[in-house]
N, C-alpha and C positions, 0 to 999 in steps of 0.2 A: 170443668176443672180438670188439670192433667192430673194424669195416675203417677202416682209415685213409683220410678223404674228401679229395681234391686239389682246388683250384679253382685257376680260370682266373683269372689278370691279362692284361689288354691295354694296352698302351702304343701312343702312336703315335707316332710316329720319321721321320723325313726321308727322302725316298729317298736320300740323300749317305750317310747314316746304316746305311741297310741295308743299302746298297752296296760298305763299310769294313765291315759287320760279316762280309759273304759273303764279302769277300775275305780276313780273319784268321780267323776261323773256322772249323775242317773241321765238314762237312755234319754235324747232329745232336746237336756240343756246344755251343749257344747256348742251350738247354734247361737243359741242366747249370748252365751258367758261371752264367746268371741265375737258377738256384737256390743258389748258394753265394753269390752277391752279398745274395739277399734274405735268405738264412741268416744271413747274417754282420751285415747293415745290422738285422735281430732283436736280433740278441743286443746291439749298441750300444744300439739304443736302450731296452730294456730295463734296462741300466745309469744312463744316464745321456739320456734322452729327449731335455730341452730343449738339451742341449749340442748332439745328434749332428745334431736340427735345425733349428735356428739355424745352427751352424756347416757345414750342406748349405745353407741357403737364402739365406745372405750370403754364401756360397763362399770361406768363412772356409776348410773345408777342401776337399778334392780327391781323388778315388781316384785321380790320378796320384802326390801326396802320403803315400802307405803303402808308394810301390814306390823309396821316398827310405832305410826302413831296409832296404831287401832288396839282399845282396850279388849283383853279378855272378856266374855262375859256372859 
């Protein structure tokens, strides 16, 4: 059975940026989060591509924008 290969993304980001990320983050889940972010920003664009980026890159929409249907609680 083949092994599942992982590869490396690198972003670069602001020190302001990494410095809000270290402060809401605990040590070790920034790995995680940014793998369910790119999991999920997959399976959109797979649906529906030109939408998810178009509406990413005229900031049509917003991932603060999804946390609008989620209840307090």
């Amino acid at each position: 059975m083949p092994q599942c290969r992982h590869r490396i993304c690198n972003i670069e980001i602001t020190e302001e940026q990494h410095l809000v990320l270290q402060r809401y983050l605990p040590y070790g889940s920034q790995k995680r989060i940014f793998q369910l972010i790119v999991s999920d920003f997959i399976e959109m664009l797979q649906e529906n591509p030109a939408k998810v980026i178009g509406g990413l890159l005229y900031r049509d929409v917003k991932l603060k924008d999804f946390l609008k249907g989620i209840k307090d609680g």
